[in-house]
ChimeraX commands (.cxc) that place a marker at each C-alpha (Angstrom):
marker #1 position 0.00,0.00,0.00 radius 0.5
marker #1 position 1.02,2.92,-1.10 radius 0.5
marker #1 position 1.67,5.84,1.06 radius 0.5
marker #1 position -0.92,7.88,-0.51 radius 0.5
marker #1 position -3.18,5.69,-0.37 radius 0.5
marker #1 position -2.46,4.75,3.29 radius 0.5
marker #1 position -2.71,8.34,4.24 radius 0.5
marker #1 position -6.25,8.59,2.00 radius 0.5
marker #1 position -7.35,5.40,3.85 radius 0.5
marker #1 position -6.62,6.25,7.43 radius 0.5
marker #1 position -7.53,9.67,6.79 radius 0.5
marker #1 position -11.12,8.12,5.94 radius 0.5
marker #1 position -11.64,5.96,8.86 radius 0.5
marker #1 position -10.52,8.92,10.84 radius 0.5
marker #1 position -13.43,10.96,9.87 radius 0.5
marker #1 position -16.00,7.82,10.19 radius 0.5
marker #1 position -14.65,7.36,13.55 radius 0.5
marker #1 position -15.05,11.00,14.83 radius 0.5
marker #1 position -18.56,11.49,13.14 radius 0.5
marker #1 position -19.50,8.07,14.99 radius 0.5
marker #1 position -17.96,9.72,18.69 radius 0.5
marker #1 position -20.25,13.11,17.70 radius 0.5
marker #1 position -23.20,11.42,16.61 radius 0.5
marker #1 position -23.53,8.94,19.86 radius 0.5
marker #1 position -22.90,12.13,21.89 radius 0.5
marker #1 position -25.39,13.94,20.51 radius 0.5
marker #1 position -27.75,10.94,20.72 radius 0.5
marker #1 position -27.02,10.60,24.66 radius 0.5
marker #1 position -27.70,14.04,25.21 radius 0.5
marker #1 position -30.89,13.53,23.45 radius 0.5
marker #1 position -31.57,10.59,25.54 radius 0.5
marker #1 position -30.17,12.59,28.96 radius 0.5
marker #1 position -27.85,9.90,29.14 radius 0.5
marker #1 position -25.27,12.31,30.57 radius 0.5
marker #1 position -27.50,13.50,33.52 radius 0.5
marker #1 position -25.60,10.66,35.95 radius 0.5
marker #1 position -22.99,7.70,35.61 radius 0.5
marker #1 position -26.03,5.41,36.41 radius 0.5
marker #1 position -27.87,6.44,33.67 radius 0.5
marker #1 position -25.33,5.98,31.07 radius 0.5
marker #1 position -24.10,2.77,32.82 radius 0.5
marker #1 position -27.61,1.59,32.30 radius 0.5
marker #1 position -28.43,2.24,29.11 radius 0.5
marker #1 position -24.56,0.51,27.88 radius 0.5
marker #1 position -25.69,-2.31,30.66 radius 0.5
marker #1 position -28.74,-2.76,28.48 radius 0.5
marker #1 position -26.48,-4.00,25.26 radius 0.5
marker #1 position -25.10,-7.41,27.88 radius 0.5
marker #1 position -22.10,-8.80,26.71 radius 0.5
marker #1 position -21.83,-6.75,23.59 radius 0.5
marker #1 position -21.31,-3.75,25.68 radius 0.5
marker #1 position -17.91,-4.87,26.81 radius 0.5
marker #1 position -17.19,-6.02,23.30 radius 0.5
marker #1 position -18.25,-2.70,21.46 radius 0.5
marker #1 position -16.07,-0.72,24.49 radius 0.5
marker #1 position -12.98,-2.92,23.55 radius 0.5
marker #1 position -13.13,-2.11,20.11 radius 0.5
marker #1 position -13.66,1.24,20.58 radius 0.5
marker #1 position -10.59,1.15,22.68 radius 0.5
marker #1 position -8.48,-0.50,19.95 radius 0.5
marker #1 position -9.49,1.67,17.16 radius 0.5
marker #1 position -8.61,4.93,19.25 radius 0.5
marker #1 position -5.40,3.12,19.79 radius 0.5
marker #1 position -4.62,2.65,15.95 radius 0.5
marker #1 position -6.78,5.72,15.09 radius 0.5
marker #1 position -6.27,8.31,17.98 radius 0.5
marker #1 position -8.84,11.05,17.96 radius 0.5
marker #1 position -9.46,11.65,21.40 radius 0.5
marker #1 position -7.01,11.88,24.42 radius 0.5
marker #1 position -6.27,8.29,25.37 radius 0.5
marker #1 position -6.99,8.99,29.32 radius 0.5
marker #1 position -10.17,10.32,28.50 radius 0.5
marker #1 position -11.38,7.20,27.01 radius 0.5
marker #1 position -9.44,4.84,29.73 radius 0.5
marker #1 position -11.95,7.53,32.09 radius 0.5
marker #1 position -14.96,5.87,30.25 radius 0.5
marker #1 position -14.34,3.05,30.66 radius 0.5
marker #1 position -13.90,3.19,34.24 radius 0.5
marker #1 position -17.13,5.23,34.92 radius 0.5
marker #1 position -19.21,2.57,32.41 radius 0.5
marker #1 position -17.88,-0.52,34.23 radius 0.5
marker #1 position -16.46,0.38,37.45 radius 0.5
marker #1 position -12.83,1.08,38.43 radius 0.5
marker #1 position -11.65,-3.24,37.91 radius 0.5
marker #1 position -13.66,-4.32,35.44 radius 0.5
marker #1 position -13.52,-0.73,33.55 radius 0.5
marker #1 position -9.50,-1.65,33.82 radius 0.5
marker #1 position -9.30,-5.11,32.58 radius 0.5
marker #1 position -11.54,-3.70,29.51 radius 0.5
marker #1 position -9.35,-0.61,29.03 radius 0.5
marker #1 position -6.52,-3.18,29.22 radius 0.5
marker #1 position -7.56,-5.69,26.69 radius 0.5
marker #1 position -8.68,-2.98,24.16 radius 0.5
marker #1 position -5.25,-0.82,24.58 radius 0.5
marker #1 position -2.89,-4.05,23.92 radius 0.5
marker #1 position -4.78,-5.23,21.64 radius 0.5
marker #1 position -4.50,-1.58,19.54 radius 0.5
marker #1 position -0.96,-1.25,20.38 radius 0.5
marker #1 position -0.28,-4.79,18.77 radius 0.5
marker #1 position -2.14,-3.87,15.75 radius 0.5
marker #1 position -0.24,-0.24,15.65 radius 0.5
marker #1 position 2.64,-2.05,15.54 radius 0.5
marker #1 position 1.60,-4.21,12.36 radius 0.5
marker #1 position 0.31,-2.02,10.07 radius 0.5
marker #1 position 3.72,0.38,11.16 radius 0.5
marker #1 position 5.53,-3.05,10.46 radius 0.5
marker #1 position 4.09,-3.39,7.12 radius 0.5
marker #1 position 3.54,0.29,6.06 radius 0.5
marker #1 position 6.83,1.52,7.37 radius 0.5
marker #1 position 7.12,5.11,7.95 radius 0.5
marker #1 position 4.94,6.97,5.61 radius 0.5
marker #1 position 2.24,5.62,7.90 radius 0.5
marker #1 position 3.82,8.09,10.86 radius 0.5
marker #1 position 3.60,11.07,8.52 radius 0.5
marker #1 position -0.28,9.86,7.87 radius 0.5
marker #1 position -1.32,10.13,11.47 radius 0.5
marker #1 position 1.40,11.87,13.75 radius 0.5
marker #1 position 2.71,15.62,13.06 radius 0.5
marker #1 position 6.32,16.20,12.00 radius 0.5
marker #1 position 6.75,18.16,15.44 radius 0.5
marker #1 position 6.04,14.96,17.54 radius 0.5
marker #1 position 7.81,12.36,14.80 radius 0.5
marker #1 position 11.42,14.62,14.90 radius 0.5
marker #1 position 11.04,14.50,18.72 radius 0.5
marker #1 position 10.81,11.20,19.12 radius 0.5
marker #1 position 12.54,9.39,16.03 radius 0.5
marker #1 position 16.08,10.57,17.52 radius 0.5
marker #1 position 15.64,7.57,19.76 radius 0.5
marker #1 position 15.93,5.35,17.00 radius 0.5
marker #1 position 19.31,6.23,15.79 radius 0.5
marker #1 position 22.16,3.70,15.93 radius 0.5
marker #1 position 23.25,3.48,19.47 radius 0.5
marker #1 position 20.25,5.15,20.87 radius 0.5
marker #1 position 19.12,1.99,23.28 radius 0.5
marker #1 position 15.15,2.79,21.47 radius 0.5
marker #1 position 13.87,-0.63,23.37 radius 0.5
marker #1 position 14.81,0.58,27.00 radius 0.5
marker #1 position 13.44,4.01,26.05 radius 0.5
marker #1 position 10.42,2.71,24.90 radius 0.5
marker #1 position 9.68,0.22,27.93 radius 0.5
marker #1 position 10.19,3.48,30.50 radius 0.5
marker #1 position 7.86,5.64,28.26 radius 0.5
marker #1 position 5.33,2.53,28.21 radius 0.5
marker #1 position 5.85,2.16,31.96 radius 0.5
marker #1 position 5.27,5.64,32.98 radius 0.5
marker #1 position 2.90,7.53,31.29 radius 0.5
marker #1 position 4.17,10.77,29.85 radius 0.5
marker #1 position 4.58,10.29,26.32 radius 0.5
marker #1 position 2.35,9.79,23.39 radius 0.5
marker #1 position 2.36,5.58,23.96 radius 0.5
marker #1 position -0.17,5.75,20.51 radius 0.5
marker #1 position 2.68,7.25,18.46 radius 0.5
marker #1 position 5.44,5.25,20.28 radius 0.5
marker #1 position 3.87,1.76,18.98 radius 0.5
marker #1 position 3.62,2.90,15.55 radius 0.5
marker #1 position 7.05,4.06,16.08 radius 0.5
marker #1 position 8.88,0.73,17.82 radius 0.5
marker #1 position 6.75,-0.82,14.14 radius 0.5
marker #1 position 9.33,1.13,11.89 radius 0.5
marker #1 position 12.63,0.13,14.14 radius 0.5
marker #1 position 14.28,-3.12,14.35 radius 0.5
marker #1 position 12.62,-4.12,17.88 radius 0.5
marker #1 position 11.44,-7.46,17.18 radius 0.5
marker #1 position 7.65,-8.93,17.89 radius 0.5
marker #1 position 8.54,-11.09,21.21 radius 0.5
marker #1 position 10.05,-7.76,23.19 radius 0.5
marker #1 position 7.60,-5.06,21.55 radius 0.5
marker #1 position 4.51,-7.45,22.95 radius 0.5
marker #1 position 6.30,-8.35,26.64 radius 0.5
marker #1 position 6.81,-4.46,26.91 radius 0.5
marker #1 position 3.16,-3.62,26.13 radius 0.5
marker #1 position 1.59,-6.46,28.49 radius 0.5
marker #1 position 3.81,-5.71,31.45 radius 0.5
marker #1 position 4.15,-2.19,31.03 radius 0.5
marker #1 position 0.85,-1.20,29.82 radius 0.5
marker #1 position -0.89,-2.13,33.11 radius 0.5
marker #1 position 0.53,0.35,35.52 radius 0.5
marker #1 position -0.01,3.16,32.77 radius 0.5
marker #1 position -3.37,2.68,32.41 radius 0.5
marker #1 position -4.37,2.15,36.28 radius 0.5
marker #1 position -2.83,5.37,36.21 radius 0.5
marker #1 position -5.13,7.11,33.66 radius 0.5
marker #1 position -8.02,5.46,34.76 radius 0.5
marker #1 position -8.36,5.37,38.44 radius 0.5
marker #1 position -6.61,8.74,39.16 radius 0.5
marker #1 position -8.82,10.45,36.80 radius 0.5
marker #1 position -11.65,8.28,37.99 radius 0.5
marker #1 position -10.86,9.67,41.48 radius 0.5
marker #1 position -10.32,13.14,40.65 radius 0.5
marker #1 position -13.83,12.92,38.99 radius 0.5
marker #1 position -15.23,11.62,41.84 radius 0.5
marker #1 position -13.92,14.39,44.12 radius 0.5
marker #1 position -15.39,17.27,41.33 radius 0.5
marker #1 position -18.62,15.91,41.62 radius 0.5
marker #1 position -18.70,15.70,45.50 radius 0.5
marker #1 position -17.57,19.17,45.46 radius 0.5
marker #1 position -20.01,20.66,42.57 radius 0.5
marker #1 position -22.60,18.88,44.71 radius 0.5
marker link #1:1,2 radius 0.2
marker link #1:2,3 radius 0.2
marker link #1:3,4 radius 0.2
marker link #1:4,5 radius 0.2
marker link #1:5,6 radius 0.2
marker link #1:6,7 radius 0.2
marker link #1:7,8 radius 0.2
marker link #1:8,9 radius 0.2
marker link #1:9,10 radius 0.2
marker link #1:10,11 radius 0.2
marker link #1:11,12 radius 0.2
marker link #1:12,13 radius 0.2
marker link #1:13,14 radius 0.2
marker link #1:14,15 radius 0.2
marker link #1:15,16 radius 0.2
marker link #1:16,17 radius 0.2
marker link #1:17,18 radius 0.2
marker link #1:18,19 radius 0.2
marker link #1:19,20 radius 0.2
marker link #1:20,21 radius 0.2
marker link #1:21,22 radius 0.2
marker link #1:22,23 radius 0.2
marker link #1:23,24 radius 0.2
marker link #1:24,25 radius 0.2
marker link #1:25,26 radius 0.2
marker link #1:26,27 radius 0.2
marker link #1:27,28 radius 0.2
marker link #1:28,29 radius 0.2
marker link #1:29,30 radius 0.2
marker link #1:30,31 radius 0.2
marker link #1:31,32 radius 0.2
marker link #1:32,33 radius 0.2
marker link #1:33,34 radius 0.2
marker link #1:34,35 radius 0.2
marker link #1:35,36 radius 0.2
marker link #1:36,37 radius 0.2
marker link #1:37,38 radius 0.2
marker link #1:38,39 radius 0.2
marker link #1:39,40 radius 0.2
marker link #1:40,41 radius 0.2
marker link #1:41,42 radius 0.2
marker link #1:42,43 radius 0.2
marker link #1:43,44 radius 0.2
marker link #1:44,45 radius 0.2
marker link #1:45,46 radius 0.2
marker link #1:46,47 radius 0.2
marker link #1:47,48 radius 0.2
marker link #1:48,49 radius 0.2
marker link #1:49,50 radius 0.2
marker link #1:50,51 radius 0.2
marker link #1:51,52 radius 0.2
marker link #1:52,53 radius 0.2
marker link #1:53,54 radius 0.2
marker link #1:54,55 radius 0.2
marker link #1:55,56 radius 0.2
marker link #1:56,57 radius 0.2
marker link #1:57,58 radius 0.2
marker link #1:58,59 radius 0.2
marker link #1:59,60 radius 0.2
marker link #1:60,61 radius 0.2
marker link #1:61,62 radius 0.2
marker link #1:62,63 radius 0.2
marker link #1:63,64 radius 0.2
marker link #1:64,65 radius 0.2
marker link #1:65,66 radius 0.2
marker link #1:66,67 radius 0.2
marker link #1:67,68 radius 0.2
marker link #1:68,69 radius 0.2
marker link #1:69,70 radius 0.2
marker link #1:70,71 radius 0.2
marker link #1:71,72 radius 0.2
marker link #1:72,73 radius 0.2
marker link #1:73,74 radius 0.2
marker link #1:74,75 radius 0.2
marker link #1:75,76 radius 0.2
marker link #1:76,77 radius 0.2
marker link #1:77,78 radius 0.2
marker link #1:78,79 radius 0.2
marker link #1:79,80 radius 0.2
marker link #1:80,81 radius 0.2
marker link #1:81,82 radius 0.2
marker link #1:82,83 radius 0.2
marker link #1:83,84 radius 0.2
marker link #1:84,85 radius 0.2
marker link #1:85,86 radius 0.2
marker link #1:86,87 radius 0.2
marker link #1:87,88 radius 0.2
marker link #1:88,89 radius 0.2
marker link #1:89,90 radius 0.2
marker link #1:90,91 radius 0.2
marker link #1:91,92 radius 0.2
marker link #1:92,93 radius 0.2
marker link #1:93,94 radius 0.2
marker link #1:94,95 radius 0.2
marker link #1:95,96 radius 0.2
marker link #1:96,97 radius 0.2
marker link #1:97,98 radius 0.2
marker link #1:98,99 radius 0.2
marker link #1:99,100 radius 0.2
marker link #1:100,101 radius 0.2
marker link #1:101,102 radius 0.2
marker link #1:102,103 radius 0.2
marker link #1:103,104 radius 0.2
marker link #1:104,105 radius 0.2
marker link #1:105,106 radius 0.2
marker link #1:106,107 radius 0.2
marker link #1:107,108 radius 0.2
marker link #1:108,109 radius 0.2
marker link #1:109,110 radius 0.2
marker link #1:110,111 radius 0.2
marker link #1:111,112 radius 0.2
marker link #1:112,113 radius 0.2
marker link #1:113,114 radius 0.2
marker link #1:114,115 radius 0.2
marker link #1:115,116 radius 0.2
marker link #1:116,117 radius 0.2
marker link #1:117,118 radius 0.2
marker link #1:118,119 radius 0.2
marker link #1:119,120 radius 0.2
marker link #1:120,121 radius 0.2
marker link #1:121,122 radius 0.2
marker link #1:122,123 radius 0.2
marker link #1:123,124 radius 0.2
marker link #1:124,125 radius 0.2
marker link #1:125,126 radius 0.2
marker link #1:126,127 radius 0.2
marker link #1:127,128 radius 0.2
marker link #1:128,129 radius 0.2
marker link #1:129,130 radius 0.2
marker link #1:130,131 radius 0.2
marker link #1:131,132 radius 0.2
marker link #1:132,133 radius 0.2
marker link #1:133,134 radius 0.2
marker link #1:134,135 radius 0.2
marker link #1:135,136 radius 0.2
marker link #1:136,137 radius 0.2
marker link #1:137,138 radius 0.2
marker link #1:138,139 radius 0.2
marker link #1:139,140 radius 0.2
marker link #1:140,141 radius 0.2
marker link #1:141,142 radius 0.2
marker link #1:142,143 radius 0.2
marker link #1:143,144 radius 0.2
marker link #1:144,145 radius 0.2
marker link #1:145,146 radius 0.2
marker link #1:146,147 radius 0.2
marker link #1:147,148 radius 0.2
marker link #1:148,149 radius 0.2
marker link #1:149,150 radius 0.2
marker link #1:150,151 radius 0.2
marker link #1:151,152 radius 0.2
marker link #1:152,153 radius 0.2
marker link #1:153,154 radius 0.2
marker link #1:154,155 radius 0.2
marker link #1:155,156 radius 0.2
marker link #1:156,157 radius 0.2
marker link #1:157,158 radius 0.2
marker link #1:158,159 radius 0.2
marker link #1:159,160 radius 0.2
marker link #1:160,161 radius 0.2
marker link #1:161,162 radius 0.2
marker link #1:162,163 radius 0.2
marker link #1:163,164 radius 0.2
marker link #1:164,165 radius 0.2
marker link #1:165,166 radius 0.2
marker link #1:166,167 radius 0.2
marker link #1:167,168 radius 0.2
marker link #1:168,169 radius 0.2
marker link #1:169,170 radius 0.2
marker link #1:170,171 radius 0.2
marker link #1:171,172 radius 0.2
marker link #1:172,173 radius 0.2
marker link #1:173,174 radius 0.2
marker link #1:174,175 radius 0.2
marker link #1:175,176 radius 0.2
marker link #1:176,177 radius 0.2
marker link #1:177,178 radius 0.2
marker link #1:178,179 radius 0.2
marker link #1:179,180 radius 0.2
marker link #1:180,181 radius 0.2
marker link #1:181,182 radius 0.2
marker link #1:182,183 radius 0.2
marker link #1:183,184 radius 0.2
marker link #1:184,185 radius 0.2
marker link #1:185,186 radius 0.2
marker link #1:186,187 radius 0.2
marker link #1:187,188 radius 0.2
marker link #1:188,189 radius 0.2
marker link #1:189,190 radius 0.2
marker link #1:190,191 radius 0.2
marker link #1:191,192 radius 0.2
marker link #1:192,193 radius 0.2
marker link #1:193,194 radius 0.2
marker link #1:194,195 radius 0.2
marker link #1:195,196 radius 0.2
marker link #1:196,197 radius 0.2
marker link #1:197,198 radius 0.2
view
């Protein structure tokens, strides 16, 4: 695939996937579905076992797609399932899109950065790939702690030499603390908004 075409492709998907994030908004403000988290949990309740599903795939595509901040989504899925369960589906869906990041960066090389990422962020980042720059340890602290565009980084590690076994050990041990992180410190400093407001 060409990088054109790549570009044309994910530029496509990007626009379905934001008109599908506005649309559903505007639908559960319609619905008041935003007047309380038991509301919303409800109505997402009311899908069963889909609801996970359709959460974990939203999760991967905003993973291989990102259009929103990624702790805002790793928020939702706290406050539609509860801080553990809400983790172990933020953590399936994350892994799963950082895998799949990795592939299509694998097979697309880097064209596919200039598709989706900004040449401000790629320069910044794509020094730690030169010879001698130690990427994989750099990448496993950036995974581990986060406070750096992980979404970027996976495409990134797809375009280096870091092979599939250490790319995939690094994103299930590292991912976890990460997104506990995101989701139950923002889950908690929700918690104490709405206490307050109230």
């Amino acid at each position: 695939m060409s990088g054109n075409i790549t570009s044309k492709v994910f530029t496509a998907f990007s626009f379905l996937s934001l008109a599908a994030c506005i649309i559903f908004s505007l639908y559960a403000y319609h619905k008041q579905l935003f007047t309380s988290q038991t509301e919303l949990q409800t109505y997402i309740m009311g899908f069963g076992v889909a609801s996970a599903l359709i959460f974990i795939v939203f999760q991967v595509v905003q993973v291989v797609l990102p259009i929103l901040p990624g702790g805002l989504s790793c928020l939702g899925g706290v406050l539609l399932f509860g801080p553990w369960v809400g983790l172990l589906y933020n953590y399936i869906g994350i892994c799963i899109g950082s895998i799949a990041a990795f592939f299509i960066a694998r097979n697309c090389g880097k064209p596919i950065l200039y598709s989706l990422f900004n040449e401000k962020t790629i320069k910044k980042y794509e020094k730690w790939t030169g010879e001698g720059s130690k990427f994989n340890k750099w990448f496993a602290i950036a995974i581990f702690i986060p406070i750096a565009p992980d979404d970027f980084l996976c495409y990134l590690a797809g375009t280096t030499q870091m092979n599939w076994k250490k790319f995939i050990a690094i994103i299930l041990l590292g991912k976890p603390f990460a997104i506990a992180s995101y989701s139950l410190f923002l889950y908690t400093g929700l918690k104490h908004i709405i206490t307050f407001i109230h």
